[in-house]
C-alpha positions in Angstrom: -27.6 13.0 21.7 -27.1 12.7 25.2 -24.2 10.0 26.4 -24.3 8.1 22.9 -21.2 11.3 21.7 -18.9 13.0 23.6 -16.6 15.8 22.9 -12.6 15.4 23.3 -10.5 18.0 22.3 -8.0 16.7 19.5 -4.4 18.0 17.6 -5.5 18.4 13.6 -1.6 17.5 11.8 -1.6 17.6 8.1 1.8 16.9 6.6 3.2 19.5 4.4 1.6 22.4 6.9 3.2 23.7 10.0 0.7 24.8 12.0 -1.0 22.1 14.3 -5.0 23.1 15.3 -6.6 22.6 18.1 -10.4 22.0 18.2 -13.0 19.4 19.1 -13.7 16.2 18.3 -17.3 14.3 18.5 -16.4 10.6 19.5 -19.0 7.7 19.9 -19.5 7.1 23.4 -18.3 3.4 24.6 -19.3 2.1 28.1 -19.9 -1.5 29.5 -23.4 -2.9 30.2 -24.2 -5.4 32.5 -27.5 -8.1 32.2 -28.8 -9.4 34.9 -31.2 -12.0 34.6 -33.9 -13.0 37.0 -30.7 -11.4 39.5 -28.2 -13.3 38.2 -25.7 -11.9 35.7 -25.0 -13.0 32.9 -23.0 -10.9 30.4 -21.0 -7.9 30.6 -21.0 -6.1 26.8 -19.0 -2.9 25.8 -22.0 -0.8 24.0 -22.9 2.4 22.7 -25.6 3.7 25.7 -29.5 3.5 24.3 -31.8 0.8 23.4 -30.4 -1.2 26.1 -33.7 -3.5 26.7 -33.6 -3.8 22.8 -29.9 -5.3 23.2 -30.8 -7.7 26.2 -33.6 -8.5 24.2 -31.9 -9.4 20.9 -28.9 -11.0 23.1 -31.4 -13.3 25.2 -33.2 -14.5 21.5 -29.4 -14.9 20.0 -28.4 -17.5 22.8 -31.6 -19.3 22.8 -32.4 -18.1 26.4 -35.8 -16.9 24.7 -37.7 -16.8 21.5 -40.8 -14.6 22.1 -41.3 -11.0 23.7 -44.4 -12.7 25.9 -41.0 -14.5 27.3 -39.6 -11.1 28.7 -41.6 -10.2 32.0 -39.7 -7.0 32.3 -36.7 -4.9 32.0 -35.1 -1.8 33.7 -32.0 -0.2 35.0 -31.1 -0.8 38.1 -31.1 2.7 40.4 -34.3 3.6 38.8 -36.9 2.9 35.9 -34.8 2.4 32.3 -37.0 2.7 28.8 -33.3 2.2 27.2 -33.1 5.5 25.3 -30.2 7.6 25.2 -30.8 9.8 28.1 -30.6 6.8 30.9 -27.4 7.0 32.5 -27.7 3.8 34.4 -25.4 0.7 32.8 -26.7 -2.1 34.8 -30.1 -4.0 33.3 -32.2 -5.8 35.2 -34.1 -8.4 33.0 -36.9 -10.8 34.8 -38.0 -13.7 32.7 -41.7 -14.6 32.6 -43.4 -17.3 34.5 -42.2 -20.6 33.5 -39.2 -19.7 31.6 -36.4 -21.2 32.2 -33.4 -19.2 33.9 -29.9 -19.2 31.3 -27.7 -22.2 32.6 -25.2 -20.8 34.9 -22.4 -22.1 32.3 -23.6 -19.4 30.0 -22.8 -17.2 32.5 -19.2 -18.0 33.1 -19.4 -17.9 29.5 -20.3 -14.1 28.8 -17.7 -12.6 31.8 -15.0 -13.3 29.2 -16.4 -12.3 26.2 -19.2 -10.2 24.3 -19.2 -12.2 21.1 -20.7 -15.7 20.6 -17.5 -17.3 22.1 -18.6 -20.4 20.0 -16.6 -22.4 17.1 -16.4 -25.2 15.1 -18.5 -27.9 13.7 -20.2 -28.5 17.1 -21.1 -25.1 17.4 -23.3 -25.3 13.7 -24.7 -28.7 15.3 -25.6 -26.9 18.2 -27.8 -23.9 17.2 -29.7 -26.2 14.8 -30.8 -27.7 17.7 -31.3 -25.0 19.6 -32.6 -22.9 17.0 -36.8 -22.9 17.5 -36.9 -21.6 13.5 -36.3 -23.5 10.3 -35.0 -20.9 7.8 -35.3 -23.8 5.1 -39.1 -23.5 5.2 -39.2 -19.7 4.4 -40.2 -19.1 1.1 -38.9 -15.7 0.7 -37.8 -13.7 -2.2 -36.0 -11.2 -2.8 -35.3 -8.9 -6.2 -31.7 -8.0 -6.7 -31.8 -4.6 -7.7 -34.0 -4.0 -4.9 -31.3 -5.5 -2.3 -28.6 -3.6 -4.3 -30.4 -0.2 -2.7 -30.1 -1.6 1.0 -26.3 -0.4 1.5 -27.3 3.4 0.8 -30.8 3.0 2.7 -28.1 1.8 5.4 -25.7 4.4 5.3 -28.0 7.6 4.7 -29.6 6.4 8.1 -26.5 6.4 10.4 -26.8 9.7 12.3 -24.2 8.8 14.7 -21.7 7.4 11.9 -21.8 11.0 10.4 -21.0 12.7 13.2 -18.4 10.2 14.9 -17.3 8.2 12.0 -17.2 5.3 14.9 -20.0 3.1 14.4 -21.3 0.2 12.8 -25.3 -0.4 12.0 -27.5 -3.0 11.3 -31.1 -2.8 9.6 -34.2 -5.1 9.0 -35.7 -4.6 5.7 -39.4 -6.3 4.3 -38.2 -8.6 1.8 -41.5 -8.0 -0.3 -41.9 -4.6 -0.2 -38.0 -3.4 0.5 -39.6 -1.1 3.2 -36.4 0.0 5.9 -38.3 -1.2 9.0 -35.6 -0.8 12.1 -32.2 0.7 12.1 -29.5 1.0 15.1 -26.0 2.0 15.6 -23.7 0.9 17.7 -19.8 0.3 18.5 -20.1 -3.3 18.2 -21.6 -5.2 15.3 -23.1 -7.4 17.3 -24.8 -5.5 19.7 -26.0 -3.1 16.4 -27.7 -6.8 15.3 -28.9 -7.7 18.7 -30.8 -4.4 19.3 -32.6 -5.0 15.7 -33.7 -8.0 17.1 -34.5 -6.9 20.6 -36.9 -4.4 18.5 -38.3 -7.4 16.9 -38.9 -9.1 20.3 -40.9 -6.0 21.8 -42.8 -5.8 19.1 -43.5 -9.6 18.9 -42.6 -9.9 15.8 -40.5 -13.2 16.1 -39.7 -15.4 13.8 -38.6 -12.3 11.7 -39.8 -14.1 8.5 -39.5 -13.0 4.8 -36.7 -10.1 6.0 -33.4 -9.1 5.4 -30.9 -8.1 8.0 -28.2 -5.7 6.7 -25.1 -5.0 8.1 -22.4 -2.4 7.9 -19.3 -4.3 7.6 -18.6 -7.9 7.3 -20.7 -11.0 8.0 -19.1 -13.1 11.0 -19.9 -16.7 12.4 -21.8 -14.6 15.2 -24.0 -12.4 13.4 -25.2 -15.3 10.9 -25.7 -17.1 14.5 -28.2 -14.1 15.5 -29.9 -14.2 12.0 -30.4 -17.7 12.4 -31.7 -17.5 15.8 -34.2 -14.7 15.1 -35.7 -16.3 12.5 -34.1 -14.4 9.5 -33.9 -16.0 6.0 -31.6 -13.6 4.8 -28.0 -11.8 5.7 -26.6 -9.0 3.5 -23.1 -7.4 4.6 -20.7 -4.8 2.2 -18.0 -6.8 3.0 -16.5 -10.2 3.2 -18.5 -13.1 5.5 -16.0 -15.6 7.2 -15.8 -19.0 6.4 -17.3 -20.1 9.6 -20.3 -18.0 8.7 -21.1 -19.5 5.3 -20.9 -23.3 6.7 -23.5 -22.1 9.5 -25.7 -20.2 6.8 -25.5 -23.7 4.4 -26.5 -25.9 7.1 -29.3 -23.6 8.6 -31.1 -22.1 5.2 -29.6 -18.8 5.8 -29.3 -17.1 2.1 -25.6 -15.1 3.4 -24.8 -12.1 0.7 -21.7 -10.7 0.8 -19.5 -8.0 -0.9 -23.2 -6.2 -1.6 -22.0 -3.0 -3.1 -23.1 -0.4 -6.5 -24.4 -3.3 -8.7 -23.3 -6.3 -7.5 -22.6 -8.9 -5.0 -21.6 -12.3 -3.8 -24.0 -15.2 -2.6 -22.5 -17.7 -0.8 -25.4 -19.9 0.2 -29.5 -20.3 -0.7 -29.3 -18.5 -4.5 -32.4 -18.8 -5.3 -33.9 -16.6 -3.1 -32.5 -13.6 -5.1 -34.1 -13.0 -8.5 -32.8 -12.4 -11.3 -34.1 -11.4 -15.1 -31.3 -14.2 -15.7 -32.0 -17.9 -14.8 -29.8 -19.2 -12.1 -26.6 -20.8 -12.8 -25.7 -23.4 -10.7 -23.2 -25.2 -13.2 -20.2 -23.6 -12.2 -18.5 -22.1 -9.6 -15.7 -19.7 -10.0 
């Protein structure tokens, strides 16, 4: 696994037994990564080492710096050449832009030294990526069945190598709405980075705008991930637990379909119904 675990010997207590036990302990390895683009930097990101041009990828897409992989000239490690696979142990990434492209605003910058998460709120913020945004969700026709959905939390969790051994990790996934086919997977300590290399795959493999797919997520749906959805392209966002309520005015006002609570047989739409099927017709007389 290289630097993604590390060992750390740990105390084992149960209550009710005397003896305390020493042994080992396999952690998830957390360490900070700095992007650099075109020399400049521009965010500083705690993150579980590998994939790191996937995560600079995804995070560049996510904050509208770019929105194809033709847009990325090149990326590597500074010290030596990085692929961003587990065995690099370099944590600074260099990321050159392609002719033409514009160079992130050096506000964004200030921006990112203070935070790994969106750092945006409010009503201005929704206003603000559906400017931004270069994809209209509303004009994907996708569909999805629900009992096919309702298999895309196990799919999830049987996939999580890391999460078995550490317990320490969350993971996102990109599913084919039509045929339900698992088509990326990463882990990572944070949710967001988890989403961004998903979409940083996507951008190497110029496969933006990620129509007619589903991103799935291990835990719950915030403002930011439905932000990184929305900027990828994505027509639909499945979590197992709870979105905020941030995230469901952003996924209402963008086309996002936002699933939450997705777990055994059921689940919780909040926005865009109708791109889950049903044997049943819709409902949309009442609302509980």
């Amino acid at each position: 696994m290289g630097r993604i675990t590390a060992r750390h010997p740990v105390t084992r207590i149960v209550v009710g037994d005397a003896e305390r036990r020493r042994r080992a302990d396999l952690l998830a390895v957390e360490e900070p990564l700095e992007i650099r683009v075109n020399h400049a930097q521009l965010a500083i990101t705690m993150r579980t080492p590998g994939h790191d041009v996937e995560l600079a990828a995804g995070f560049l897409v996510s904050e509208g710096v770019i929105s194809r992989g033709e847009q990325l000239h090149r990326a590597m490690h500074c010290g030596g050449p990085g692929s961003g696979g587990a065995a690099n142990t370099y944590n600074i990434l260099e990321v050159t832009l392609a002719s033409g492209v514009a160079a992130p605003a050096p506000e964004l910058s200030r921006r990112f030294l203070t935070t790994s998460a969106c750092g945006l709120c409010g009503k201005s913020s929704i206003e603000e990526i559906e400017t931004v945004s270069r994809y209209r969700l509303a004009e994907d026709p996708a569909e999805l069945d629900a009992a096919v959905l309702t298999t895309f939390p196990e799919q999830l969790r049987a996939r999580q190598a890391v999460f078995d051994k550490t317990g320490g990790l969350h993971a996102a996934a990109l599913f084919d709405a039509d045929s339900g086919e698992l088509l990326v997977l990463r882990e990572d300590v944070g949710r967001h980075n988890a989403v961004d290399k998903v979409i940083g795959w996507a951008v190497l493999a110029d496969r933006l705008p990620l129509r007619a797919t589903v991103l799935m997520v291990s835990g719950r749906a915030s403002f930011e991930l439905a932000q990184k959805a929305v900027m990828a392209g994505v027509p639909m966002l499945a979590a197992v637990s709870a979105p905020s309520s941030l995230a469901v005015e952003l996924a209402d006002a963008t086309g996002l379909t936002l699933v939450g609570f997705l777990r055994g047989d059921s689940m919780n739409v909040y926005t865009h119904p109708d791109r889950i099927r049903t044997d049943a017709p819709a409902d949309h007389s009442r609302a509980s």
